[in-house]
VOLOPA-505045 format. One record per residue (C-alpha): x, y, z; residue in three letters; residue number from 0. Coordinates in Angstrom, 3 decimals, decimal comma, always signed. Layout:
<pts>
+----------+----------+----------+-----+-----+
|       xx |       yy |       zz |  aa |   i |
+----------+----------+----------+-----+-----+
|        X |        Y |        Z | Ala | NUM |
...
+----------+----------+----------+-----+-----+
</pts>
This chain:
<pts>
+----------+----------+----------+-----+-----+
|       xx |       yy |       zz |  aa |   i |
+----------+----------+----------+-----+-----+
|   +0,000 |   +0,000 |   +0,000 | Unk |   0 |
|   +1,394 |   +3,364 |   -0,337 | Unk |   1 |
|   +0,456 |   +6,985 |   +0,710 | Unk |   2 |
|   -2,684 |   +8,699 |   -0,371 | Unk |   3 |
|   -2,329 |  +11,837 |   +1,063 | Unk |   4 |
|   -1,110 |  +14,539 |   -1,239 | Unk |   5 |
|   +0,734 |  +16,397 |   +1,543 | Unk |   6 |
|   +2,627 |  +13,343 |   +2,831 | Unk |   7 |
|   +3,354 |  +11,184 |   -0,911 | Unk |   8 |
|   +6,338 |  +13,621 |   -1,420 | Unk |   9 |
|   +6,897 |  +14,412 |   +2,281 | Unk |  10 |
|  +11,035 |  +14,018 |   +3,159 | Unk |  11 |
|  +10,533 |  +12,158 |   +6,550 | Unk |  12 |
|  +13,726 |  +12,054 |   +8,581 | Unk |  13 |
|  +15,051 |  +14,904 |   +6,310 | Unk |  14 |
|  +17,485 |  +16,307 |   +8,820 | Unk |  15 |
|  +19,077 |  +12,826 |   +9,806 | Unk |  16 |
|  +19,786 |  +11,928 |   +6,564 | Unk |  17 |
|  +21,614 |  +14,990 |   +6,152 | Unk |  18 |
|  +23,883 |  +14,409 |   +9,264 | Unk |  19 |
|  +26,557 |  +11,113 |   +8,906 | Unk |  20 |
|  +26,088 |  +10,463 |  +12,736 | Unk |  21 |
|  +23,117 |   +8,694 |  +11,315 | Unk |  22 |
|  +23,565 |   +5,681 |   +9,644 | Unk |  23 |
|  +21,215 |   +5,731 |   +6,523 | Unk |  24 |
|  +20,019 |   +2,265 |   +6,626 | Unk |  25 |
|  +18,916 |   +2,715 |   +9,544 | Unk |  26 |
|  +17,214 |   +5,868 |   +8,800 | Unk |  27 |
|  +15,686 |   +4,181 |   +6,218 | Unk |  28 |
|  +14,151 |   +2,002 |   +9,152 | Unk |  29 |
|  +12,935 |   +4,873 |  +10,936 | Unk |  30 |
|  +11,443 |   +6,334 |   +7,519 | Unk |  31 |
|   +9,436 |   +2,852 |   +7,117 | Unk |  32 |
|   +7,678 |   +3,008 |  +10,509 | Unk |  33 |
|   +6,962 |   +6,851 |   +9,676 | Unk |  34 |
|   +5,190 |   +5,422 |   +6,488 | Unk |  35 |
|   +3,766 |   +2,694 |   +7,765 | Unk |  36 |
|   +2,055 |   +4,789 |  +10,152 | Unk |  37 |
|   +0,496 |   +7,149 |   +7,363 | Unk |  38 |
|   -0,559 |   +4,077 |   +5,537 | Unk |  39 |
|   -2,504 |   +2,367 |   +8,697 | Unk |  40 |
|   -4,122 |   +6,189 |   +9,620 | Unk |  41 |
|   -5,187 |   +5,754 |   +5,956 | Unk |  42 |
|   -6,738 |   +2,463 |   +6,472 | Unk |  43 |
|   -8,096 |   +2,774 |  +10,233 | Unk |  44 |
|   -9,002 |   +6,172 |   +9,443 | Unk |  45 |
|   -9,077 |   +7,425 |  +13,241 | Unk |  46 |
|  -11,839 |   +9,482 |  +14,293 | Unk |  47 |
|  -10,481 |  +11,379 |  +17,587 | Unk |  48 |
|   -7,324 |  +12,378 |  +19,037 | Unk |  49 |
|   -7,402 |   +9,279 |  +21,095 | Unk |  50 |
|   -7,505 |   +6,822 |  +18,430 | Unk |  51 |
|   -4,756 |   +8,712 |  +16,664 | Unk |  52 |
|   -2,569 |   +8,790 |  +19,477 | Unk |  53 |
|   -2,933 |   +4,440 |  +19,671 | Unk |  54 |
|   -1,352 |   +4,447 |  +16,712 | Unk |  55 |
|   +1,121 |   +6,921 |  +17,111 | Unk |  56 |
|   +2,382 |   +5,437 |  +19,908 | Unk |  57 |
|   +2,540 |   +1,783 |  +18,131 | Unk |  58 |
|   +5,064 |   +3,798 |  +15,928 | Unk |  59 |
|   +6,605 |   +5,317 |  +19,073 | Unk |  60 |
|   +7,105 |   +1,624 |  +20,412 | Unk |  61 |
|   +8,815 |   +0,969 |  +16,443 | Unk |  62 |
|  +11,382 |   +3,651 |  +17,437 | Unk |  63 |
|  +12,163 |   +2,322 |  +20,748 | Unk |  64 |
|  +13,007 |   -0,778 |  +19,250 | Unk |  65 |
|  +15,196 |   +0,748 |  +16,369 | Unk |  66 |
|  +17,416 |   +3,304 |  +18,668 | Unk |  67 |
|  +18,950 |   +0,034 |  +20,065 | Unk |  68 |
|  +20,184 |   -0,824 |  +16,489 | Unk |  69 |
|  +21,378 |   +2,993 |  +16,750 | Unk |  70 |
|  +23,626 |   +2,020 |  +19,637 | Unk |  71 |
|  +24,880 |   -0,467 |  +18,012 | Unk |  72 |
|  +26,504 |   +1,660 |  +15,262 | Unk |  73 |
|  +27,733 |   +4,180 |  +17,445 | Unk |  74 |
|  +24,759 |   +6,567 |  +17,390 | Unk |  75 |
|  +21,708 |   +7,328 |  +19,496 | Unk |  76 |
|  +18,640 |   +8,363 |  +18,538 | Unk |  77 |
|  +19,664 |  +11,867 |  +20,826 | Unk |  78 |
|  +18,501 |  +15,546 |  +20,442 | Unk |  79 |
|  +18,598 |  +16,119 |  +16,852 | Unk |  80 |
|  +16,857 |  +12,792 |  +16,138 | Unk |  81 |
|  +14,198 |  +13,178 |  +18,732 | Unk |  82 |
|  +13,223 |  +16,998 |  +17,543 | Unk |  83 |
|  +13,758 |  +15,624 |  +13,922 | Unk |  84 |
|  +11,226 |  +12,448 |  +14,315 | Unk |  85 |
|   +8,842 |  +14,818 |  +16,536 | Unk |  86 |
|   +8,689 |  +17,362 |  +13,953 | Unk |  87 |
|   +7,645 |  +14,473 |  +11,446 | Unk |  88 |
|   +4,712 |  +12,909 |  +13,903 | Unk |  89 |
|   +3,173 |  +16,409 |  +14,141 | Unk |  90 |
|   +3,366 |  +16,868 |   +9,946 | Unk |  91 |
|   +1,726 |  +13,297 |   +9,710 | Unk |  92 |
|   -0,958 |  +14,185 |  +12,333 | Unk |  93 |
|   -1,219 |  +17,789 |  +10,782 | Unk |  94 |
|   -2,028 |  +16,927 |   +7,451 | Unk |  95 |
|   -4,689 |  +14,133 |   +8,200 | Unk |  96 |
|   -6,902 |  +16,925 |  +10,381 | Unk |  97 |
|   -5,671 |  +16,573 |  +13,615 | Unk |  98 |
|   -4,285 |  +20,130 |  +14,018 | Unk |  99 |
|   -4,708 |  +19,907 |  +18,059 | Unk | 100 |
|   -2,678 |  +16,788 |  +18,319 | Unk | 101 |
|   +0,535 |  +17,227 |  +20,778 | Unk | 102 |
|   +3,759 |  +16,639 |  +20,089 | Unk | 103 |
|   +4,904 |  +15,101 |  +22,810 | Unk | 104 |
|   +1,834 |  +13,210 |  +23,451 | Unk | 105 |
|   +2,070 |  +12,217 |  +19,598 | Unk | 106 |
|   +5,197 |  +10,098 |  +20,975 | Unk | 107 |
|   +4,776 |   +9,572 |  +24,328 | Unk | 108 |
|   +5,759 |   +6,038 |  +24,930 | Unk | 109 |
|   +9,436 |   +7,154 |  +23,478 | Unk | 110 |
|  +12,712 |   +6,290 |  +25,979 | Unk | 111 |
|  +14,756 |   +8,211 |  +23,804 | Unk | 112 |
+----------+----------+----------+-----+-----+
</pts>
């Protein structure tokens, strides 16, 4: 399945981490999936309040969690940059499926990053 939504089809999730080597890419690429993922299962559940957006959110959140221990791995942490980076791209995803109330840090919630 792939994106329906015209503001998210050309979207460049995880922009600034691909831009910064600290990253690993393939990795990114990981994080880029679950971001996707996420806009593809909105699409299909098609959540009707904050709450039910926020479930799946925080599935993705939980995705992350996971991932930042393959971060460690390779010598880099899902830190600062990462966390403000991935944030930024919860609230765009929420944004432009209606949910201009949603909160960012509530958005991702569940994170241990």
């Amino acid at each position: 399945m792939a994106i329906k939504n015209e503001d998210l089809k050309s979207y460049p999730f995880l922009a600034d981490m691909y831009s910064d080597d600290y990253f690993p890419d393939h990795l990114v690429d990981k994080g880029r999936n679950i971001l996707i993922t996420l806009c593809e299962t909105i699409e299909a559940e098609n959540p009707e309040s904050l709450d039910d957006l926020y479930a799946l959110t925080h599935a993705a959140t939980e995705e992350f969690n996971d991932l930042a221990g393959e971060f460690e791995e390779e010598e880099s942490e899902i830190e600062t940059a990462a966390r403000d980076c991935i944030g930024n791209d919860f609230a765009a995803i929420a944004e432009a499926y209606g949910f201009d109330d949603a909160d960012i840090e509530e958005l991702i919630a569940p994170r241990d990053w």
